[in-house]
C-alpha positions as a LaTeX table, in Angstrom:
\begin{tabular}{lrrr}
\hline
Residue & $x$ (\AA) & $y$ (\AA) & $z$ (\AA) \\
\hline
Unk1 & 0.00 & 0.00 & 0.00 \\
Unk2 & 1.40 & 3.75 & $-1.23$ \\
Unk3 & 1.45 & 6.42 & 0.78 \\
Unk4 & $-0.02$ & 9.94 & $-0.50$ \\
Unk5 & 2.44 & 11.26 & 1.92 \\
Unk6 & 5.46 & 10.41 & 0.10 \\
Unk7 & 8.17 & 7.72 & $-0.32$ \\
Unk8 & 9.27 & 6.05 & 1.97 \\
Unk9 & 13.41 & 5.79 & 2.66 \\
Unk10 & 15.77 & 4.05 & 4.87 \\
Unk11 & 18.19 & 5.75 & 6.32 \\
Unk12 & 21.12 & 5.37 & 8.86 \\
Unk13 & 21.16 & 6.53 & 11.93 \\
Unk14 & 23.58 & 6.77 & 14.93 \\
Unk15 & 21.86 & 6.84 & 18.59 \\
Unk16 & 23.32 & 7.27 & 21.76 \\
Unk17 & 21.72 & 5.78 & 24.65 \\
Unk18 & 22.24 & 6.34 & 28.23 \\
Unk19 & 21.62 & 4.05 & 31.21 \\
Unk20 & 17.87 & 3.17 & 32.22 \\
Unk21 & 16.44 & 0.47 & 34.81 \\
Unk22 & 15.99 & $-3.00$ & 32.72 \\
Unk23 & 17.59 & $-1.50$ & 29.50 \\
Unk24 & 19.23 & $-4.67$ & 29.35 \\
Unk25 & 22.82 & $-3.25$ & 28.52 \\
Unk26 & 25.87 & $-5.22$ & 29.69 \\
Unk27 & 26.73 & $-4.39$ & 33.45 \\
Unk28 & 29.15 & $-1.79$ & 34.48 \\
Unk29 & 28.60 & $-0.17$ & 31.14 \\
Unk30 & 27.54 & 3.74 & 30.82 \\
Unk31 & 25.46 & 3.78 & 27.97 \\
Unk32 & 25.85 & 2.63 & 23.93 \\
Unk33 & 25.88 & 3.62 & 20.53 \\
Unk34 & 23.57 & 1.91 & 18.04 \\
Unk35 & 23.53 & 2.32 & 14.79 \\
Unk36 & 20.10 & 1.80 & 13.23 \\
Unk37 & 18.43 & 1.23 & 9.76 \\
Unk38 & 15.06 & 3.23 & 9.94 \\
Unk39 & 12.17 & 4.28 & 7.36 \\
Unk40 & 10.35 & 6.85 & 6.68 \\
Unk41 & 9.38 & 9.50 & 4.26 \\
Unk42 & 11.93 & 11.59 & 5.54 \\
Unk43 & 15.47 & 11.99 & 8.04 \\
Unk44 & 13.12 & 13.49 & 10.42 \\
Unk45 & 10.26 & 10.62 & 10.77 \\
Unk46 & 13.26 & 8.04 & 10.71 \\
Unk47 & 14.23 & 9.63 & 14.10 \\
Unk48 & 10.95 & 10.41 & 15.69 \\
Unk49 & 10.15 & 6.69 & 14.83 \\
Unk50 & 13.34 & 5.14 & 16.10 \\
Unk51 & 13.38 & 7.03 & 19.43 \\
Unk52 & 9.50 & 5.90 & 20.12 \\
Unk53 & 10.81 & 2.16 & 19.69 \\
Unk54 & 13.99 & 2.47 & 21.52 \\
Unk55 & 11.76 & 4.32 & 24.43 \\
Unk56 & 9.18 & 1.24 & 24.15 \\
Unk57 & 12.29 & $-0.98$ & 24.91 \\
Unk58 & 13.46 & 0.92 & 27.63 \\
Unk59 & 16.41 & 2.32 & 26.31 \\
Unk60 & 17.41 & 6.02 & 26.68 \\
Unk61 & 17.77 & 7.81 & 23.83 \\
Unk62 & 20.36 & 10.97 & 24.31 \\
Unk63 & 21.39 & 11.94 & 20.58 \\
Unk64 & 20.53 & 10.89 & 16.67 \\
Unk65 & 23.14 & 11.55 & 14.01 \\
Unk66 & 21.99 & 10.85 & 11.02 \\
Unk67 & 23.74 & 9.80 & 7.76 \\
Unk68 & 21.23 & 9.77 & 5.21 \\
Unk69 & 19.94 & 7.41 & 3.08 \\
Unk70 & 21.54 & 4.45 & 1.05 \\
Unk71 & 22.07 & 6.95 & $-1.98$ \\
Unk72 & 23.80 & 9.82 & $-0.27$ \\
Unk73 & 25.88 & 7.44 & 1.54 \\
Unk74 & 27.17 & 6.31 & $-1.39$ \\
Unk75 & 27.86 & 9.73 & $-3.05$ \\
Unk76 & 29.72 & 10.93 & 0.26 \\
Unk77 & 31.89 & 7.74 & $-0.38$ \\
Unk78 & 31.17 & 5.29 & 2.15 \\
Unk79 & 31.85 & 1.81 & 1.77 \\
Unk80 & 28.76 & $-0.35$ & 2.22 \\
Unk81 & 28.86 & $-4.33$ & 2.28 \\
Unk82 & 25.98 & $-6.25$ & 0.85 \\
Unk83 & 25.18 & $-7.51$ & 4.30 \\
Unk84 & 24.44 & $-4.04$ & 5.23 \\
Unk85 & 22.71 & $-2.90$ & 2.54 \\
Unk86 & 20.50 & $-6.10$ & 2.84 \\
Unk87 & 19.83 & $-4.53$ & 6.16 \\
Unk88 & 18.58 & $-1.78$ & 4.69 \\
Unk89 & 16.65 & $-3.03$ & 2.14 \\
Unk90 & 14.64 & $-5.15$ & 5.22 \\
Unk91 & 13.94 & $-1.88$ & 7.24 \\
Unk92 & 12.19 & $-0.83$ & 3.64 \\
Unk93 & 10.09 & $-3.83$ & 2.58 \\
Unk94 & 9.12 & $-3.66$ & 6.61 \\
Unk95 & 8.52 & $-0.20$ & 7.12 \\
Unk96 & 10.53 & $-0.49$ & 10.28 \\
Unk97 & 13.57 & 0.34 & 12.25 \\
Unk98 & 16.20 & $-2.22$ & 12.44 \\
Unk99 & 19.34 & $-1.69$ & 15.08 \\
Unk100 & 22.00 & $-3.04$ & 13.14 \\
Unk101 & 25.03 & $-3.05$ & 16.08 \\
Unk102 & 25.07 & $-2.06$ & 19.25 \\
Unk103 & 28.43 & $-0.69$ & 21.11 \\
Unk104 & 28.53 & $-0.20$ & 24.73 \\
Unk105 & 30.12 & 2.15 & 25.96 \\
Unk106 & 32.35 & 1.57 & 29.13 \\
Unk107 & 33.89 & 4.99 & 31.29 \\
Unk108 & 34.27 & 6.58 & 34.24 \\
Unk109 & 30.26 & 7.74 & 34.63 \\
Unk110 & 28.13 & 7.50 & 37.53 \\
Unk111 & 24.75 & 4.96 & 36.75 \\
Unk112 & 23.23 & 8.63 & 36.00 \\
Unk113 & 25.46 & 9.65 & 33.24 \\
Unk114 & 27.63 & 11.97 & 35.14 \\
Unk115 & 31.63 & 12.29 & 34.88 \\
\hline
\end{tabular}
């Protein structure tokens, strides 16, 4: 089904969490990075869409870069494997948001987040 509103993209984002009760990140850790595959009809529903899910899962979402879609990635030169493009191509045909890797982060923070 096609959407009057526009087509719909994938596009790659970058989201830091911080620590939460039951976020289920690995112990002593202070947050993580994920990077995530996420649709929409543009940058900006991608990451209202991936925060609500990463919320729902009881993660803590601090910050979003995003890198754009498959297409710009490309022109801007980045190297992407099949693997991740197949990723990507998932998120589409499934309208949804896909985390991809997750990275926790380990440092000298408190369990709130501070130095």
């Amino acid at each position: 089904m096609t959407t009057a509103r526009g087509k719909q993209q994938v596009y790659t984002l970058l989201v830091e969490v911080g620590r939460k009760k039951d976020d289920g990140l690995p112990e002593g850790s202070t947050g993580a990075a994920l990077m995530c595959y996420a649709s929409g009809v543009d940058e900006a529903e991608a990451v209202r869409e991936t925060v609500a899910i990463l919320k729902q899962a009881d993660l803590n979402p601090l910050d979003v870069t995003g890198y754009g879609t498959l297409e710009e990635r490309l022109e801007d030169g980045h190297d992407i494997d099949e693997e991740e493009q197949a990723l990507m191509q998932r998120a589409l045909e499934e309208n949804s948001v896909i985390v991809a890797q997750m990275t926790p982060f380990f440092g000298d923070m408190d369990s709130k987040g501070n130095a």
